[in-house]
Every structure is written in structure tokens, then in C-alpha cells.
N, C-alpha and C positions, 0 to 999 in steps of 0.2 A: 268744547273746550279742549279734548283730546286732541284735534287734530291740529287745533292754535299750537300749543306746546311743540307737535309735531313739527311745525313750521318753523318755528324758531328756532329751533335747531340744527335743522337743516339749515338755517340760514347765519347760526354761527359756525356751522361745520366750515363750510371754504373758507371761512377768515383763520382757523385754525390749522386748515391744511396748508393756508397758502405761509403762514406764520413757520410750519414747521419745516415749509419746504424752501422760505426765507433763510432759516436757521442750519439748515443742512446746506445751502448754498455758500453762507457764510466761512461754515467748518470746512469744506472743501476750498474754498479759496487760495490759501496758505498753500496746500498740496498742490492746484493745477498752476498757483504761477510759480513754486518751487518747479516744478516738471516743465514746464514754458522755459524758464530760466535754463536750465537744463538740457535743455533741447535746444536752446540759443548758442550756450557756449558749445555745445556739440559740432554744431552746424561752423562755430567760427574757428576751433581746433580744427575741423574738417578742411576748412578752405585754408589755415595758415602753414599746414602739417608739412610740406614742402620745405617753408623758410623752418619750421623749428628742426626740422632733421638737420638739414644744414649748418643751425645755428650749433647743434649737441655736438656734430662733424669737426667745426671747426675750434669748440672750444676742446675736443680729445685731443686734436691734432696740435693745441697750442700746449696741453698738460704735458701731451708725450715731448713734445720739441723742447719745452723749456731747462729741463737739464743742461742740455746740449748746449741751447744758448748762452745759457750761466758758462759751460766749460770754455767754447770759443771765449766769451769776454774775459774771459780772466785769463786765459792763456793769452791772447792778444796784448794784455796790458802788461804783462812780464816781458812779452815779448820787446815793446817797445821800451820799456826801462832798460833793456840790456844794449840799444844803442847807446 
């Protein structure tokens, strides 16, 4: 009778172990596809990083101009009132 016992529990163990390692599988999930994710948008900052320098390039280079352009047009339009 002792070793029946024995048996059966050894024979609920793997459904236990596999239950707990179902359950840690689960919990980790959230974290490897947050880190997937992660590691996606890396990979596509990585391959765009050319066009966004150039995009940050050209919107400095319209910050610093636009004064300038505001002065040209308005001097421009007085200009042409004074014919």
C-alpha cells in the first residue's frame, strides 16, 4: 500500500510541475514580448536614424530661417506700397 501511495504522487508531480511551469511561462510573457517589442522598434529607429537626423536638420534650419523670412516679407510689402 506504501508504494501505491508512492506512485501517485509521483504521478501527480509532472502535472504539477508542468502546471507551475505553464504558470511562469504565462508571467513571463508580458516581459519577453514587451522586450520583442523593444527590440523591434530598436532595430527600425536603427535603420530610419539617417532620415530622422535629417528630418531634426531641416526642421532647426527652418526655426533659425524663419525670422528672417517674416523680415524679408514685411519689408518686401512696404516696399511695394511705396510705389
Amino acid at each position: 500500500m506504501m508504494a501505491r501511495s508512492h506512485h501517485s504522487l509521483s504521478m501527480d508531480e509532472p502535472h504539477h510541475e508542468k502546471s507551475a511551469r505553464a504558470a511562469e511561462l504565462s508571467r513571463r510573457a508580458p516581459h519577453r514580448l514587451a522586450a520583442f517589442l523593444l527590440f523591434v522598434v530598436w532595430l527600425i529607429l536603427r535603420a530610419l536614424e539617417p532620415i530622422i537626423l535629417l528630418f531634426a536638420l531641416v526642421l532647426l534650419l527652418a526655426m533659425v530661417l524663419n525670422p528672417i523670412v517674416v523680415w524679408l516679407a514685411e519689408t518686401s510689402h512696404s516696399a511695394l506700397y511705396q510705389w
